[in-house]
N, C-alpha and C positions, 0 to 999 in steps of 0.2 A: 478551593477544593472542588474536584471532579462531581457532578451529579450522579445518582447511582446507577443510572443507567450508561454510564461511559467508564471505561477501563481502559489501562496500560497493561493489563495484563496480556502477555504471550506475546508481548510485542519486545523487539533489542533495544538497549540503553539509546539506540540513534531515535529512536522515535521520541524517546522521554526528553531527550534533546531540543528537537523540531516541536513540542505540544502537542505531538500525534496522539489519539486517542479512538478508541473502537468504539463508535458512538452506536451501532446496530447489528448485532450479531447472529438475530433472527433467522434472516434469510441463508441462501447456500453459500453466498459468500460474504462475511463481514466487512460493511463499509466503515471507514475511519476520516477520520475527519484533520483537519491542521487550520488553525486558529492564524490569523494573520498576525503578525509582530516583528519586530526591529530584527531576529534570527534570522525570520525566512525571505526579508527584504533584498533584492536588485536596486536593480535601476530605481530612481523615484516612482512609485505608484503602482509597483509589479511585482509579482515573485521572483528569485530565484530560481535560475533551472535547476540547480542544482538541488535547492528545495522541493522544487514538482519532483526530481526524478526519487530522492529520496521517499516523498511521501509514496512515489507508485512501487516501489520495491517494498515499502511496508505494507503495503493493501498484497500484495505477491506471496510476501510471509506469510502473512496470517487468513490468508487460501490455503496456500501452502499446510499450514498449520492444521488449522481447522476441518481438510482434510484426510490428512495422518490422523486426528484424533478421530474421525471417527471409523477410520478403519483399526484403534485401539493398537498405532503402533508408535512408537517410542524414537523412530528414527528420525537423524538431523538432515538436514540442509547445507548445501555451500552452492553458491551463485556460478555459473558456467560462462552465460552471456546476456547482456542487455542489450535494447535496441527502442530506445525512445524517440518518440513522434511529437514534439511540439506544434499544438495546432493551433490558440492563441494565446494572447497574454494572460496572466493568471493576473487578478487584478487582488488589490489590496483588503481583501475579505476571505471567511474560511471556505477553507478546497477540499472536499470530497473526494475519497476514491474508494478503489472495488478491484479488489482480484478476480480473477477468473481462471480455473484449473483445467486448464483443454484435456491435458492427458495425464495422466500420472500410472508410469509402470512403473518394474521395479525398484528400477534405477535411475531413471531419469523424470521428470513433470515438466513440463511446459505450460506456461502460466500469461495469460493478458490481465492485464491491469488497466483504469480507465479514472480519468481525475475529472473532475470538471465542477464548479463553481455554482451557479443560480439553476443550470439546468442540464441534468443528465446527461439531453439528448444531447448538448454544443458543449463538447468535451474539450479541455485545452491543452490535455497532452493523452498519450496511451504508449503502453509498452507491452515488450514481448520480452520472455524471459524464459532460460530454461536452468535449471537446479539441477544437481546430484543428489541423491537422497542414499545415505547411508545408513546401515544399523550399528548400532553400541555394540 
């Protein structure tokens, strides 16, 4: 069971997949977190890219998210393009990340996202991402 200060909430079934969880939602953009396990395993001793890149499109979302809700609007998402940067190995412990909302008009948001493991500063991958944002 989840401690109460981490949720699934507002995040897609891929994350409840991976054991992605929103462990800090305080700040301007919720950091989430992914637990190390036999899912998100590579090579022996490493992540998954395909796990980082997953976990950074969830940190994206739920920017994404987080700032739609507080401009109190109701519109969806669909991904346009990705462009992830592998910087080192994600090693066999939980990985952090964090969206970032560069821009968000109408219709479009551009979003970085930023994963890294022990320390902030020595990130091991980052993406760039831009969205359609539609109304209902």
């Amino acid at each position: 069971m989840m401690a109460d200060n981490k949720t699934q909430s507002g995040l897609p079934p891929y994350a409840r997949a991976l054991g992605i969880v929103i462990s800090d939602n305080s700040g301007p953009a919720p950091v989430i977190e992914m637990p190390f396990n036999d899912k998100v395993q590579g090579r022996p001793g490493y992540l998954h890219g395909g796990a980082i890149s997953g976990l950074l499109e969830m940190a994206a979302v739920a920017a994404i998210h987080k700032a739609l809700a507080e401009r109190s609007s109701d519109a969806s998402i669909k991904q346009v393009n990705v462009t992830v940067d592998f910087m080192r190995g994600g090693l066999t412990k939980t990985t952090y990340a964090a969206g970032h909302v560069v821009r968000m008009g109408r219709t479009m948001a551009n979003v970085e996202a930023l994963a890294w493991q022990d320390d902030r500063e020595k990130p091991i991958s980052r993406a760039q991402m831009h969205y359609l944002i539609t109304t209902q």
